[in-house]
DSSP file (Angstrom, degrees, kcal/mol; ACC not computed):
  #  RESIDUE AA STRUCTURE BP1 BP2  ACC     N-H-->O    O-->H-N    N-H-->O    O-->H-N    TCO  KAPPA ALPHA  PHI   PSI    X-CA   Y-CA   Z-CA
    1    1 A X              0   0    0      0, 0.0    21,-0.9     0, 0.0     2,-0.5   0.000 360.0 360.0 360.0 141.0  -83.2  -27.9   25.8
    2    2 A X  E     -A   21   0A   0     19,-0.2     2,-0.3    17,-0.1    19,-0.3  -0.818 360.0-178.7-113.1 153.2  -79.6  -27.1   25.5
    3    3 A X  E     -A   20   0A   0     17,-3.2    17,-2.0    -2,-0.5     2,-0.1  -0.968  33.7-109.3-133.4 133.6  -78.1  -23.4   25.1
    4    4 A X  E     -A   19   0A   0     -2,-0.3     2,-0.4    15,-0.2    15,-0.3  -0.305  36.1-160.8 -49.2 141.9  -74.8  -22.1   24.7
    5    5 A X  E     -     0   0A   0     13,-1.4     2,-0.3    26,-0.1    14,-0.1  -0.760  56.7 -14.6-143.0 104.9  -73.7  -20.1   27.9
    6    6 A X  E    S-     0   0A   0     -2,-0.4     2,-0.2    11,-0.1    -2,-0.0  -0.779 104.5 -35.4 121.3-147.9  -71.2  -17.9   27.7
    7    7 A X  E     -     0   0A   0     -2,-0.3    11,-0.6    10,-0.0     2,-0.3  -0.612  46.9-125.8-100.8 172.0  -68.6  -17.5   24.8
    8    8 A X  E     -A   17   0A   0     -2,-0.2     2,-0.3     9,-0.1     9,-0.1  -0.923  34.1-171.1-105.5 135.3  -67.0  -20.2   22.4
    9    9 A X  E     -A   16   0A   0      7,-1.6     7,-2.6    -2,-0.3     2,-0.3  -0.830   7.8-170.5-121.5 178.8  -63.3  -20.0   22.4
   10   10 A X  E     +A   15   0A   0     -2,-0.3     2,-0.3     5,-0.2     5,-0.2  -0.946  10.3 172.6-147.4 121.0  -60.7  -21.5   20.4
   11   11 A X  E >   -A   14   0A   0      3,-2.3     3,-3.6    -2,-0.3    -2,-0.0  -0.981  63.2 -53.3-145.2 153.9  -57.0  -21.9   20.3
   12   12 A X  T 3  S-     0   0    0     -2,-0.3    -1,-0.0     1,-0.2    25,-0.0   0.046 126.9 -13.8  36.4-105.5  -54.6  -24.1   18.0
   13   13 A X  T 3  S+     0   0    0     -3,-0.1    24,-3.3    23,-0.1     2,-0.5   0.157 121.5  84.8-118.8  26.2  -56.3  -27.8   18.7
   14   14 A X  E <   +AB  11  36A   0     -3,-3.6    -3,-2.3    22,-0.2     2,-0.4  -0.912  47.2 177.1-118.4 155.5  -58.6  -27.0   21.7
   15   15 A X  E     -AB  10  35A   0     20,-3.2    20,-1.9    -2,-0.5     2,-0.6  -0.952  10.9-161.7-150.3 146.8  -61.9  -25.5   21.5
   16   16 A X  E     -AB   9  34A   0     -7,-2.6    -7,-1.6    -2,-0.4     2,-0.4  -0.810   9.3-178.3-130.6 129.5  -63.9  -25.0   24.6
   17   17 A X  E     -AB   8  33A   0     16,-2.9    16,-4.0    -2,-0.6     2,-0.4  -0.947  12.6-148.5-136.1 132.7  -68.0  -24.5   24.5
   18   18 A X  E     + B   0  32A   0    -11,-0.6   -13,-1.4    -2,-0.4    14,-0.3  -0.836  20.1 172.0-110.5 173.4  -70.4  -23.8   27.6
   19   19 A X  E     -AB   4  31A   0     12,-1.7    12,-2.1    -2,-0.4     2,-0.3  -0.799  20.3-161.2-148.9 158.2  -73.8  -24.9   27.8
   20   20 A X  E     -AB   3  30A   0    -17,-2.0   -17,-3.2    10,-0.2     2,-0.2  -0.857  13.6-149.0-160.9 145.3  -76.5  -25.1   30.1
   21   21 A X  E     +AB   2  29A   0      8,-1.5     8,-2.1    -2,-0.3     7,-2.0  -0.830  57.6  50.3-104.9 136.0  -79.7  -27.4   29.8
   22   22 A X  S    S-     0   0    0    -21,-0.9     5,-0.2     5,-0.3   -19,-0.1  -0.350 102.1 -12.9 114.7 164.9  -83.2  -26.6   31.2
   23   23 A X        -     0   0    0      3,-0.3     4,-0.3    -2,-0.2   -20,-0.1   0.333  62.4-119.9  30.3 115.5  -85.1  -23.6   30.6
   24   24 A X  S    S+     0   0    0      1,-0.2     3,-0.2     2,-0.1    -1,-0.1   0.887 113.3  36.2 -65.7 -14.5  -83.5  -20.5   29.2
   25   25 A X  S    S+     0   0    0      1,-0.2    -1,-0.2     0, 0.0    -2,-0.0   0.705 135.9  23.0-108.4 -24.7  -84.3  -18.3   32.4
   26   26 A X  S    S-     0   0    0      0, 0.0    -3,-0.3     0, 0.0    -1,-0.2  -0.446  83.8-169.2-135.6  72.6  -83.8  -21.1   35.0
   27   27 A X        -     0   0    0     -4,-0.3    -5,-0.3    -3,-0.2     3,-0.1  -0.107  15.3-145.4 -73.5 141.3  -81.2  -24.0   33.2
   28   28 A X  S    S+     0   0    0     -7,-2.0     2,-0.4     1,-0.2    -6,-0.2   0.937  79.4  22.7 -53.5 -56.8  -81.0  -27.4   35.3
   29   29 A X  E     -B   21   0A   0     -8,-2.1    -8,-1.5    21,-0.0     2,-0.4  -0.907  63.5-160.0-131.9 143.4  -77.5  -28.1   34.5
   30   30 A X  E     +B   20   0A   0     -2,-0.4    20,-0.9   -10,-0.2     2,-0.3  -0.960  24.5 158.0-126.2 141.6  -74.5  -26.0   33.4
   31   31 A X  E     -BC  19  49A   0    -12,-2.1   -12,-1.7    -2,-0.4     2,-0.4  -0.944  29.3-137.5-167.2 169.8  -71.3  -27.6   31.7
   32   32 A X  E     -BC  18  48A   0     16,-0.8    16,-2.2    -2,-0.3     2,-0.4  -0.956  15.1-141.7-146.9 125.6  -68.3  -26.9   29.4
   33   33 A X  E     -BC  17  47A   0    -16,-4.0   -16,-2.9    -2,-0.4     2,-0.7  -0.828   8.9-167.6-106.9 141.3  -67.1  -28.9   26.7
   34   34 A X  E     +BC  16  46A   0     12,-1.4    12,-1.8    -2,-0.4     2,-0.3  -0.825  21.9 168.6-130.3  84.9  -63.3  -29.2   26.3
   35   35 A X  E     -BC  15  45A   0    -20,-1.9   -20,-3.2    -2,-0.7     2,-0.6  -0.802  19.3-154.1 -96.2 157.1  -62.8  -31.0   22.5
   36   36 A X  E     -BC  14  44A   0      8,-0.7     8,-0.9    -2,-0.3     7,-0.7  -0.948   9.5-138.5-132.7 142.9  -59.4  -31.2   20.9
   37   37 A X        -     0   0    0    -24,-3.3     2,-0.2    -2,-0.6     5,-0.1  -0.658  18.2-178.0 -96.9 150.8  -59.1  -31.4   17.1
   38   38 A X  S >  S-     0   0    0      3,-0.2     3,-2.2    -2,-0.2    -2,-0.0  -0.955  81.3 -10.6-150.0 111.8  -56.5  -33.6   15.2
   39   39 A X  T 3  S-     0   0    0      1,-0.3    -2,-0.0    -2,-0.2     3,-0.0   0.821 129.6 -50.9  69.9  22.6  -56.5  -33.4   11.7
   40   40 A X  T 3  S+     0   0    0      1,-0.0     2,-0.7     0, 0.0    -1,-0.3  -0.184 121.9  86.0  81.1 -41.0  -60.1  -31.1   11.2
   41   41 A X  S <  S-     0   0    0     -3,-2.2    -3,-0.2     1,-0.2    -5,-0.0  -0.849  88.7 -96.5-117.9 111.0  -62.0  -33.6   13.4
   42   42 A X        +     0   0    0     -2,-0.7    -5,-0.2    -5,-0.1    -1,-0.2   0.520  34.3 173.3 -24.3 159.1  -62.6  -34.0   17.1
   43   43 A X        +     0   0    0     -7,-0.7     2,-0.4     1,-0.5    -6,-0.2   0.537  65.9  24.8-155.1 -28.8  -60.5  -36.2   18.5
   44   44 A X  E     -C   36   0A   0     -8,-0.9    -8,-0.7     2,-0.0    -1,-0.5  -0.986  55.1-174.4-102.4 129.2  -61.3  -35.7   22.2
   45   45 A X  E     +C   35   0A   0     -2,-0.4     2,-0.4   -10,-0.2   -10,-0.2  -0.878  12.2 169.8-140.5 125.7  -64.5  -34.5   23.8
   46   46 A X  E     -C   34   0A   0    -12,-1.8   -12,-1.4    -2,-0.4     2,-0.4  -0.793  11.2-164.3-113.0 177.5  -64.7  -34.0   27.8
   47   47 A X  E     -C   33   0A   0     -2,-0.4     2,-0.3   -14,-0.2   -14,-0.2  -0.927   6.7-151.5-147.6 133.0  -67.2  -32.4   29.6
   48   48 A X  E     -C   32   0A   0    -16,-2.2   -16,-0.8    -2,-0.4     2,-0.2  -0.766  10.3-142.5-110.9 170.2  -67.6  -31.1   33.0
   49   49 A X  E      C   31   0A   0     -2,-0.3   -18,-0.2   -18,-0.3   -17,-0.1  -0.579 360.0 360.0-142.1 144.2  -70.6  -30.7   35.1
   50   50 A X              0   0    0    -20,-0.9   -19,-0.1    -2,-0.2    -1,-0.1   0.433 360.0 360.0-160.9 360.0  -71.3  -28.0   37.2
């Protein structure tokens, strides 16, 4: 299952969201998603791994 972790921020046309997958008490995988908006609608999406 995936869960936010940590806070969501936002500025101008980035918005930046962590996550972690597994278990809420012991998650598999942790990662941060880096989209940038154009125009209302994502326009990028990266992700890191961690």
């Amino acid at each position: 299952m995936f869960v936010e972790d940590g806070r969501r921020c936002l500025a101008d046309d980035l918005a930046v969201l962590g996550w972690a997958f597994g278990s809420a008490d012991a998650p598999v995988a942790r990662g941060v998603n880096l989209l940038t908006i154009r125009d209302g609608r994502i326009a990028e999406l990266r992700t890191i791994l961690a």
